[in-house]
C-alpha positions in Angstrom: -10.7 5.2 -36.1 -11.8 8.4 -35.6 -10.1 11.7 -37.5 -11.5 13.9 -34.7 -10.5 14.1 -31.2 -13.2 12.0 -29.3 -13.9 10.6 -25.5 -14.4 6.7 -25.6 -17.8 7.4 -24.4 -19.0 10.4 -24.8 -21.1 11.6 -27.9 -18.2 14.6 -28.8 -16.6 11.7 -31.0 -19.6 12.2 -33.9 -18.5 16.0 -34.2 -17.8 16.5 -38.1 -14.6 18.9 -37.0 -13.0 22.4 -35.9 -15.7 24.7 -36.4 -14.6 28.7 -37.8 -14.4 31.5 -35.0 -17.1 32.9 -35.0 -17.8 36.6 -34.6 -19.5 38.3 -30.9 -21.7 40.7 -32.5 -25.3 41.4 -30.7 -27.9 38.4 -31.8 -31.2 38.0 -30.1 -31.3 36.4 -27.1 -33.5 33.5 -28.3 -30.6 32.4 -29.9 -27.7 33.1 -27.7 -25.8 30.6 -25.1 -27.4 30.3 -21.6 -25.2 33.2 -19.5 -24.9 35.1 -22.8 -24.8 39.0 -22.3 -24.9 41.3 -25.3 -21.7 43.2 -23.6 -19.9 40.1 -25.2 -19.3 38.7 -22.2 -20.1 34.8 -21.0 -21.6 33.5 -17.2 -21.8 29.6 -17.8 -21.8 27.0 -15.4 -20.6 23.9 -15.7 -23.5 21.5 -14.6 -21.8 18.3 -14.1 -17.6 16.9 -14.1 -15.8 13.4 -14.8 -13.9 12.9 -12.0 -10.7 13.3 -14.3 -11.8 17.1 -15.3 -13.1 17.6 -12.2 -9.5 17.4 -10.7 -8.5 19.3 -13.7 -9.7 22.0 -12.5 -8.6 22.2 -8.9 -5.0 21.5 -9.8 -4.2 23.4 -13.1 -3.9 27.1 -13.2 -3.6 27.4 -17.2 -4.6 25.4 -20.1 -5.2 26.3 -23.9 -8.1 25.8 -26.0 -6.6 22.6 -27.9 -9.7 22.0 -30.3 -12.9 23.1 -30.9 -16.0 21.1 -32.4 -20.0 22.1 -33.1 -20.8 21.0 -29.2 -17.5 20.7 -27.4 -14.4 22.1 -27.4 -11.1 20.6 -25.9 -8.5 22.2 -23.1 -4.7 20.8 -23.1 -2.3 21.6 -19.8 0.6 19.6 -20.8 -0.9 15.8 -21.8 -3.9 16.2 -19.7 -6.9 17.1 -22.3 -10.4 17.8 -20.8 -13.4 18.5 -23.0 -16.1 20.7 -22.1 -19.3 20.4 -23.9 -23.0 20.8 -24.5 -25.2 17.9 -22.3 -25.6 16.3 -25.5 -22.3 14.9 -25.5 -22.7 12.9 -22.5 -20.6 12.2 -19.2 -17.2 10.5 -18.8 -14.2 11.0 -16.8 -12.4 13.6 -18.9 -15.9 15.8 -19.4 -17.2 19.5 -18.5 -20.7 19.3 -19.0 -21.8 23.0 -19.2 -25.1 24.9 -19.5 -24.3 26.3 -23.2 -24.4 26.1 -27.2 -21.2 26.2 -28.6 -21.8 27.9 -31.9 -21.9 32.2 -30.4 -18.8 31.7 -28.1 -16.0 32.4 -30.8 -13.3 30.1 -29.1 -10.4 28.9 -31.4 -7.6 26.6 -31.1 -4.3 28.0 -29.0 -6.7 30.4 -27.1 -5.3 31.0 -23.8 -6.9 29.7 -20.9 -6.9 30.6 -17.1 -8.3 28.2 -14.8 -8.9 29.8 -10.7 -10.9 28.0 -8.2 -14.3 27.7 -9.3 -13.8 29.5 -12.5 -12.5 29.0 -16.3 -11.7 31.8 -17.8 -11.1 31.9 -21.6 -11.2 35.0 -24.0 -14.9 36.4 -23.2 -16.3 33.3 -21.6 -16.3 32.4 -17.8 -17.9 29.0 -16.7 -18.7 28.6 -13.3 -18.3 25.7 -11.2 -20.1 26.5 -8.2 -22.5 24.1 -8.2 -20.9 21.5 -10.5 -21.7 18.3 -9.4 -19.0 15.3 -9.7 -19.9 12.4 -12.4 -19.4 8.8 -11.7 -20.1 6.0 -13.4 -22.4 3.0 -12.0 -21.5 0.2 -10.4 -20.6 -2.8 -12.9 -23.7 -4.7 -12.9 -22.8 -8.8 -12.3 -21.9 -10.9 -15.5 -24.2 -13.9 -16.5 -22.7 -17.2 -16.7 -19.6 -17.8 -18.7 -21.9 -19.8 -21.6 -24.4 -17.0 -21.5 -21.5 -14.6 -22.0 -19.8 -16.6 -25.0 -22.7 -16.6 -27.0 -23.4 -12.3 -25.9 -19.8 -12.1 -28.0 -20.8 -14.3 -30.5 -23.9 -12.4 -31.4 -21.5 -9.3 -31.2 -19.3 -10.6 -33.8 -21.9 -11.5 -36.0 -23.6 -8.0 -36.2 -20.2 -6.7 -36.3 -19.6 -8.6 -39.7 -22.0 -6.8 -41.7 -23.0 -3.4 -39.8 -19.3 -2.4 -39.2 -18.1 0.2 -41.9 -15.2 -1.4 -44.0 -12.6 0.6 -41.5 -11.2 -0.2 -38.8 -11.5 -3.4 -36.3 -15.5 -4.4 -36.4 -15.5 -6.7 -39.5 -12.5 -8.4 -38.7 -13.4 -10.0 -35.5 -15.6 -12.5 -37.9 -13.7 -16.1 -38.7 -14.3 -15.7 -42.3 -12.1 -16.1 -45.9 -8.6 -13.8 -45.0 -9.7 -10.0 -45.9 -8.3 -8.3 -48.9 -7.4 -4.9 -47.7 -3.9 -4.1 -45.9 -4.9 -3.1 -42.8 -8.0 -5.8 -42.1 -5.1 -8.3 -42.5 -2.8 -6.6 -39.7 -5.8 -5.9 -37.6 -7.0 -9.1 -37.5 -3.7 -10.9 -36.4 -3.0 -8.0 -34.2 -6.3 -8.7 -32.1 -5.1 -12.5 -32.3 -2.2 -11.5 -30.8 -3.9 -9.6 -28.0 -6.2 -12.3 -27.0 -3.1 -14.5 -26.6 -1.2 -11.9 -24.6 -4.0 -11.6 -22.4 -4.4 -15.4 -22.0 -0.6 -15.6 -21.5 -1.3 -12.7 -18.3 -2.8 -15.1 -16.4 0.0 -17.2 -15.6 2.5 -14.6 -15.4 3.0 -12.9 -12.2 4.6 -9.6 -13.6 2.9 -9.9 -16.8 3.5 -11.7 -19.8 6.7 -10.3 -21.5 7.4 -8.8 -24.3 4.3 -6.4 -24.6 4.6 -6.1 -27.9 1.2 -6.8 -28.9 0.6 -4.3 -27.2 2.5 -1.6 -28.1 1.7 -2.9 -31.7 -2.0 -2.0 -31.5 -1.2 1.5 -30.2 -1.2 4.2 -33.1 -2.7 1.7 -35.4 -5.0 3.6 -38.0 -4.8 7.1 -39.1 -6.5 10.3 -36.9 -6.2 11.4 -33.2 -7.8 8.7 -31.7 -6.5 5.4 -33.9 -8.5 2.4 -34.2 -6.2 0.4 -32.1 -5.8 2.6 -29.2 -9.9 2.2 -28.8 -9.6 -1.5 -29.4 -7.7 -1.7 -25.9 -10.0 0.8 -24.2 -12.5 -1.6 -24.7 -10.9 -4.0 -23.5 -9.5 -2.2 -20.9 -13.5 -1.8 -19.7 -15.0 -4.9 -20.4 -11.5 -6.6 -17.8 -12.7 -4.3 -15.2 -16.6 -4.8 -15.4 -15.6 -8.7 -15.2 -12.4 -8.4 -12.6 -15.1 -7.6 -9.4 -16.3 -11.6 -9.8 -13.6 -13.3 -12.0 -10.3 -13.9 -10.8 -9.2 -14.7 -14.4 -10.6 -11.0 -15.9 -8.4 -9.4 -12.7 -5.3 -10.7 -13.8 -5.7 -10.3 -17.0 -6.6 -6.2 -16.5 -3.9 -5.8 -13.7 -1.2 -6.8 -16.7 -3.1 -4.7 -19.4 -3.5 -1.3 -17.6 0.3 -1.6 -16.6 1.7 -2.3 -19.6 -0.8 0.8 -21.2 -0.1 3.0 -18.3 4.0 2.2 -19.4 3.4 3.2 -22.9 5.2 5.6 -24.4 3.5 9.0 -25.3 5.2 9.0 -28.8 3.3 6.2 -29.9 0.3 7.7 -30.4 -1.3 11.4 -30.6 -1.2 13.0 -27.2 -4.7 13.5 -27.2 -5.4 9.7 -27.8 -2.5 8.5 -25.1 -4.4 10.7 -22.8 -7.3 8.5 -23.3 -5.2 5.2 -22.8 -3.8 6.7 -19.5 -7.2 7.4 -18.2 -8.8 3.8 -19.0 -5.9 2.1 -17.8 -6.8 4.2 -14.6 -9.9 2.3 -14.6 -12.2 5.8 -15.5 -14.9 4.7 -17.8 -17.3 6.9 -19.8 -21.4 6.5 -20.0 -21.5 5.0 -23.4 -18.9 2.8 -23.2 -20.2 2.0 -19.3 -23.5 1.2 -21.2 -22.6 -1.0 -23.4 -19.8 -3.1 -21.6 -23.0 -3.1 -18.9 -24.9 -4.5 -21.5 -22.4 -7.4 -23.0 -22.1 -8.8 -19.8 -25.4 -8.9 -19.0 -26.0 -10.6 -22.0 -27.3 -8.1 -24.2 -25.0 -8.1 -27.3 -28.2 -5.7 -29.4 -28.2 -2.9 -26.3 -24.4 -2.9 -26.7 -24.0 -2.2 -29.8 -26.3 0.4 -30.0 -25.0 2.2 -27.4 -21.6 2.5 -29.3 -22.2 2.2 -32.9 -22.8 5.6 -33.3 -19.5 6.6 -31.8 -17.0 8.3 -34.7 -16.8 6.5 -38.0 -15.7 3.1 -36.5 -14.4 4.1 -32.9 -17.3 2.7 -31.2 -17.2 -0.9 -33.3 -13.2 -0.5 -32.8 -13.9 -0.2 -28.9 -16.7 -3.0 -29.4 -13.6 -4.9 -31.2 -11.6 -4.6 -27.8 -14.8 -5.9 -25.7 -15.2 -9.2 -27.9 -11.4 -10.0 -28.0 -10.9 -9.7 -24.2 -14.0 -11.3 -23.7 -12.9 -14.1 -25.4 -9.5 -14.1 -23.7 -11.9 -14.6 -20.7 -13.7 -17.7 -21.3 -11.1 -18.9 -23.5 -13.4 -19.6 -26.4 -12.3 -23.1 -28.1 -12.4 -20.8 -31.8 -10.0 -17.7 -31.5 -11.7 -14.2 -32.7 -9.2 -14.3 -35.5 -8.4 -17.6 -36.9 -6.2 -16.8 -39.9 -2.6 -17.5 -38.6 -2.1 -15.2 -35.2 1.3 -16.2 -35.3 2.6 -13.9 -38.3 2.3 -10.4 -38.2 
């Protein structure tokens, strides 16, 4: 649950929100944006691109600023959102990383944008693209064994019990006393349902029907990118790290990223469906990379930590998704949420 707009991945999810316009007076040049010119005019290039933006840009001809943040800001042509960003932020499919600092360029929401080959053009800003060069993700390093793997989600969920915030999916992956609040108790048989779902997948040759649990987990929790949307872009990630070696993980992610790729747009906020389209496309961003990377390689602590810092709870949300589909996998004998999956 994040009440910003935020890649899965990339470190533009911890920005505290829109930032004011600000004004394009002369400042000194020690504390103006690489490419800055006193003229009021920006040169910037963009460094590195997602593979996502990267096509972005040779196929769209205009886009408006959709959101701007301390270190990124975001560009919308029709649902297609692509952020561009200081190098702090990290790399991911939807990404512009761009030699700059975001607080002297004055851009604001609804700013028109113009987008020729090479070249972004919005208000007094022009990055460059010349010598972008195209991100991609590592290869999926190969899993451990299935036992060593069961007990990488176990130590997961334990951590996730008492360093997940209150919020959100973390704390509700642990088999504990039924939670209190409203929305752990939906969450929890929500992500019951999922693993099921997913178990059900692999038997199916066209998918288990109905995707409803599913659809149900799409919008869930309040902001742009809801807690349940990242709960299956984890998953989403950890099937497809896994589906290279294990037959079970393919089918399993074959059925997901269809039924996510069918999903309505209404469901969610367009910015967030965005992100569901591009996971289900199999595009994965360099935190989450890291830390699916690290669960199935047995490394439950260097997971975490490459996540927990994502967005008030989106990183243990997506870390929510991991564990769940992860346990769909080896189809652990004690379901990640115990208290009766079959209500809702």
């Amino acid at each position: 649950m994040n009440n910003a707009p935020s890649f899965r991945g990339a470190g533009e999810a911890r920005e505290p929100g829109i930032q004011q316009v600000m004004s394009r007076g002369w400042i000194p040049d020690s504390q103006a944006s690489p490419g800055f010119r006193n003229d009021g005019a920006f040169a910037i290039p963009i460094r590195r691109a997602g593979v996502v933006a990267a096509e972005f840009c040779k196929s769209v001809a205009y886009a408006e600023v959709a959101a701007v943040f301390e270190r990124s800001f975001y560009l919308r042509a029709g649902d297609l959102f692509v952020c561009v960003g200081e190098p702090a932020i990290g790399n991911g499919p939807l990404t512009l990383i761009a030699d700059m600092r975001m607080a002297r360029l004055g851009l604001y929401p609804g700013q028109p944008t113009h987008i020729m080959e090479k070249h972004i053009a919005v208000g007094a800003v022009t990055f460059t693209c010349e010598r972008s060069e195209t991100w991609h993700p590592p290869r999926w390093p190969r899993a451990v064994a299935p036992g060593a793997l069961a007990s990488a989600r176990e130590a997961l969920v334990q951590r996730a019990a008492t360093d997940a915030p209150a919020e959100g999916f973390g704390r509700t992956l642990i088999d504990a006393t039924a939670p209190s609040a409203a929305f752990a108790r939906v969450a929890r048989r929500r992500l019951a349902r999922l693993r099921s779902w997913l178990i059900e997948s692999v038997a199916a040759h066209s998918g288990p029907e109905p995707a409803d649990p599913v659809r149900d987990l799409v919008g869930l929790g309040p902001g742009l990118t809801p807690s349940g949307d990242d709960v299956l872009v984890g998953a989403l990630a950890l099937l497809d790290a896994l589906a290279q070696d294990h037959a079970r993980a393919a089918a399993m992610r074959t059925s997901l990223a269809r039924t996510v790729g069918d999903l309505p747009i209404a469901l969610t906020s367009p910015l967030s469906h965005c992100f569901l389209r591009v996971a289900a496309a199999g595009h994965v961003g360099e935190s989450l990379h890291a830390a699916v990377s690290s669960c199935i390689a047995g490394d439950a602590d260097a997971a975490i930590a490459a996540l927990r810092d994502i967005g008030h709870s989106s990183g243990w949300d997506m870390l929510a998704g991991i564990a769940t589909a992860l346990d769909a996998v080896t189809d652990g004998s004690t379901p990640p949420c115990a208290a009766d999956s079959r209500n809702r």
